[in-house]
BABAFI-662224 format. One record per residue (C-alpha): x, y, z; residue in three letters. Coordinates in steps of 0.05 Angstrom, whole numbers, padded with zeros to 5 digits, always signed. Layout:
N
XYZALA
...
//
This chain:
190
-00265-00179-00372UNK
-00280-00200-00445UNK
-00308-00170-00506UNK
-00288-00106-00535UNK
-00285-00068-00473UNK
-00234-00118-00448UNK
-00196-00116-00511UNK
-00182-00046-00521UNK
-00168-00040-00440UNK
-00111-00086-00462UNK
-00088-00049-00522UNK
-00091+00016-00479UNK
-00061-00005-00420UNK
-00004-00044-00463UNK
+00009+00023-00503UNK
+00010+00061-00433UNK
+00056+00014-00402UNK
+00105+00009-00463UNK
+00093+00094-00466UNK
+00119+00096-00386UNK
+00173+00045-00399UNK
+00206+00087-00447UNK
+00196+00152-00409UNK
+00222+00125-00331UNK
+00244+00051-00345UNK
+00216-00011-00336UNK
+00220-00027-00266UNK
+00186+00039-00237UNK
+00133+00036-00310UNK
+00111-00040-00274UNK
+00079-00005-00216UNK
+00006-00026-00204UNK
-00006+00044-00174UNK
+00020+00067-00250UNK
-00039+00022-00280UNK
-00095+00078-00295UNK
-00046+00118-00320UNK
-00030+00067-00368UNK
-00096+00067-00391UNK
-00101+00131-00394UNK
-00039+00152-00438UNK
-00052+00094-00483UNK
-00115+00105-00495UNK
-00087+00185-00512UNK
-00037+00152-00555UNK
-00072+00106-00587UNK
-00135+00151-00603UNK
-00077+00205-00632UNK
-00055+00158-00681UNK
-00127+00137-00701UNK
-00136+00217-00708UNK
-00077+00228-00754UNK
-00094+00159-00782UNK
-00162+00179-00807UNK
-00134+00255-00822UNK
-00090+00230-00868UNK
-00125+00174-00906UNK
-00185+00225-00916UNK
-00156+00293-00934UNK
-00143+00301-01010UNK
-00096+00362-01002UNK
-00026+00378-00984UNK
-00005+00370-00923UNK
-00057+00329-00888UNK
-00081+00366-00822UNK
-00046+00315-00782UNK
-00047+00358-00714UNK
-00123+00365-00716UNK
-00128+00293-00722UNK
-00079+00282-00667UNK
-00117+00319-00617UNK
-00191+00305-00639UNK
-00159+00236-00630UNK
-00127+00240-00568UNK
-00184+00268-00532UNK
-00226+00205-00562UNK
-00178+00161-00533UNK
-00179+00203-00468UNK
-00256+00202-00460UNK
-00255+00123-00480UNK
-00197+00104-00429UNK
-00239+00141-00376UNK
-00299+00095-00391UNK
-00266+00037-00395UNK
-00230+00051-00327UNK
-00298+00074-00296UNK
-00321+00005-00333UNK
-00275-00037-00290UNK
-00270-00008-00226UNK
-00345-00011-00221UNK
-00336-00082-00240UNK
-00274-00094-00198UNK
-00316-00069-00140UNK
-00370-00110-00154UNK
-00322-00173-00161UNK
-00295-00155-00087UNK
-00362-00138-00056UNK
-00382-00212-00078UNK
-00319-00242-00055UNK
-00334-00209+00019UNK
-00400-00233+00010UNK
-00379-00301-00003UNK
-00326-00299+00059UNK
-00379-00266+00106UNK
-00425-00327+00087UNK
-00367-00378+00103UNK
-00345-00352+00161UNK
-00425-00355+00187UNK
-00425-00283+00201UNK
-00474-00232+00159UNK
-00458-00203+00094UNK
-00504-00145+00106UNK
-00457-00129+00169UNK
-00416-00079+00127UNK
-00440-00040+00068UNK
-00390-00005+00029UNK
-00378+00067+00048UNK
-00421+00110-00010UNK
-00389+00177-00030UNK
-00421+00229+00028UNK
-00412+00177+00083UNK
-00335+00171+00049UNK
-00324+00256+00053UNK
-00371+00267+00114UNK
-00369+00214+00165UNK
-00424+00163+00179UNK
-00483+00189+00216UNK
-00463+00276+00194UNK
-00519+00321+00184UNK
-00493+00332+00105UNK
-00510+00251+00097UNK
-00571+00244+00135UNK
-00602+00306+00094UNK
-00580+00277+00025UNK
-00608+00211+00048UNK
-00675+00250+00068UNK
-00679+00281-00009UNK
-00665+00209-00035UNK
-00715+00184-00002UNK
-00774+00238-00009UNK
-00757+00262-00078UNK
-00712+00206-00113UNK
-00745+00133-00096UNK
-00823+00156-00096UNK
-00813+00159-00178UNK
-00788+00099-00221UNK
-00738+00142-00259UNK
-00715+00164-00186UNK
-00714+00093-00160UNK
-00672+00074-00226UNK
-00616+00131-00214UNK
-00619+00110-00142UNK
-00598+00038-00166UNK
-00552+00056-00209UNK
-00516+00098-00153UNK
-00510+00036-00115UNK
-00475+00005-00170UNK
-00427+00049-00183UNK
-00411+00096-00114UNK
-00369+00039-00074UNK
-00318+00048-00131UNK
-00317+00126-00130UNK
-00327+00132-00057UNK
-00255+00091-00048UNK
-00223+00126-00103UNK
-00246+00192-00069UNK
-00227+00166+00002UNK
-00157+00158-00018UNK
-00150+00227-00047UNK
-00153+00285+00005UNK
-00155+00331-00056UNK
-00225+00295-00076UNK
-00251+00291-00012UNK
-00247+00356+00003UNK
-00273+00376-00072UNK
-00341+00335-00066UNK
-00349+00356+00002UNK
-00360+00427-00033UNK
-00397+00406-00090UNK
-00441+00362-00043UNK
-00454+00420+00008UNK
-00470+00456-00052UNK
-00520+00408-00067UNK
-00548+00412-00008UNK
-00558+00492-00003UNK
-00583+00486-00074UNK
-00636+00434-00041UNK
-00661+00486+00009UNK
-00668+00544-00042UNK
-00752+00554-00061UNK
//
């Protein structure tokens, strides 16, 4: 990953890491299960500083509201960290999807075999009544209309990632498996 995007995912993940280091030590901060929270706190961190950066440079009084900065800063950082990491797991699934893809091809069996689990097949099961009635809507309401057939795309993209992040959790599973049968009485109400 290059660019900006890849920059500052370094910066914040560097900041993170150093941030954990000092907290619980080096050898439990080097966890890779630690890395979003790296990214995370840095970009807090780092976005802070900006924030009390900017606060300071452009207040002409006395003292400089350094704590508004901080946290006008730190939820920056926050929201950018959370894009970035959205960013590269969507492009870390991709990356894995087409290294399958490439084995599957090798080994002469079929890529198509095995599509990544999408988030209501993750929380309800393949073949449950909850996924084949949100595949129904897609279908009938979503992929008749170009704007429909465009978020349906984009879901494609981007739900391998969140349906394994979710599939790990059973405190997000069991979260968008309410929000989804939500949905889903919300679909049925005239």
């Amino acid at each position: 990953m290059g660019g900006l995007a890849g920059g500052l995912f370094t910066i914040f993940e560097w900041i993170g890491a150093s941030f954990f280091t000092f907290l619980i030590g080096a050898k439990r901060s080097k966890r890779e299960s630690l890395r979003n929270s790296h990214v995370i706190a840095g970009g807090i961190i780092f976005g802070a500083l900006v924030g009390v950066g900017i606060a300071a440079v452009s207040y002409s009084g006395t003292p400089p509201p350094m704590l508004g900065g901080a946290v006008g800063g730190g939820v920056l950082g926050a929201s950018l960290a959370a894009i970035l990491l959205f960013y590269v797991w969507t492009i870390e699934g991709e990356e894995r999807d087409a290294k399958r893809r490439e084995e599957d091809n090798a080994a002469g069996r079929d890529p198509d075999r095995f599509l990544p689990c999408f988030v209501a097949t993750a929380v309800f099961g393949p073949g449950a009544p909850e996924v084949v009635e949100l595949r129904k809507w897609r279908d009938r309401r979503l992929v008749p209309f170009s704007i429909g057939r465009r978020l349906v795309g984009f879901y494609y993209v981007v739900s391998p990632s969140i349906a394994r992040v979710i599939d790990r959790s059973a405190f997000l599973k069991s979260a968008t498996r309410s929000l989804l049968r939500l949905f889903i009485r919300l679909l049925h109400v005239d």
